[in-house]
C-alpha positions in Angstrom: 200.5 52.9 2.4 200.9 56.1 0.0 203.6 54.6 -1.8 204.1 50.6 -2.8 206.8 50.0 -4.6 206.1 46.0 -6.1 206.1 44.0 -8.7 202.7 43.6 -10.3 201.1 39.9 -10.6 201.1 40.1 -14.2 205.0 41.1 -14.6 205.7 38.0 -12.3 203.8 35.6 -14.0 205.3 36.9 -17.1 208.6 36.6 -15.8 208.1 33.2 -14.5 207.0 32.0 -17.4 210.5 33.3 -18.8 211.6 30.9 -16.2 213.1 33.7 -13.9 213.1 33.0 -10.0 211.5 35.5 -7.9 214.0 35.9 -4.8 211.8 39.1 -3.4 208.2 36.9 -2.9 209.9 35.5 0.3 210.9 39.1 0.9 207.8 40.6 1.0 206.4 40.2 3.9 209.3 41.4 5.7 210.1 44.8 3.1 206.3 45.5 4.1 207.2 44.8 8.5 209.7 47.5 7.5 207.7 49.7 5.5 205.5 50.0 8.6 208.3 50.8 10.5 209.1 53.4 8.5 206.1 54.5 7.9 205.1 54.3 11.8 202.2 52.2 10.9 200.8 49.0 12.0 199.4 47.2 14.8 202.2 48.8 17.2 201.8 52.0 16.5 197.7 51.9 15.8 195.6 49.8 18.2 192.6 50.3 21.0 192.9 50.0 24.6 190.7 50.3 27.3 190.5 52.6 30.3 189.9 52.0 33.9 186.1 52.6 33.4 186.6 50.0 30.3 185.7 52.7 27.3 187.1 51.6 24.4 189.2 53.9 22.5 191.8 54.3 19.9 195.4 54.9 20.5 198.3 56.2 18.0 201.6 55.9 19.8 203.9 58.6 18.7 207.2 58.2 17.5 210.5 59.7 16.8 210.8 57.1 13.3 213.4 55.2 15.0 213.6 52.8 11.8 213.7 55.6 9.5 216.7 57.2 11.2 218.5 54.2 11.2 218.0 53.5 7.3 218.9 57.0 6.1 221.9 56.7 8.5 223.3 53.2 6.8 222.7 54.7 3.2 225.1 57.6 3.8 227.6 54.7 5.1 227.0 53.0 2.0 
């Protein structure tokens, strides 16, 4: 990822020691699901398939950013 945007361990342990809850750890792996989408990254979008001789090779599905769209288009809304 070129950009992450989290929380490092020692400001979480720091802030749990305050006794502050930390609502975005269940978060996380979801914010980085979507990240990928964004980013069209990931296991969908990067994998390797076979042909009919069975080569191996590497594929990199294209894509239009689908998720990307849809997240500039609810932050106008908003």
């Amino acid at each position: 990822m070129d950009n992450e945007y989290r929380v490092s361990e020692n400001l979480r342990e720091h802030l749990r020691a305050l006794g502050f809850a930390l609502p975005l750890e269940a978060m996380e792996p979801l914010i980085r699901s979507w990240h990928e989408w964004m980013q069209a990254s990931g296991s969908f979008y990067d994998y390797r398939d076979t042909d009919g001789v069975g080569r191996l090779y590497e594929v990199h599905r294209r894509s239009i950013h689908p998720a990307m769209r849809v997240c500039r288009e609810w932050g106008r809304r908003c």
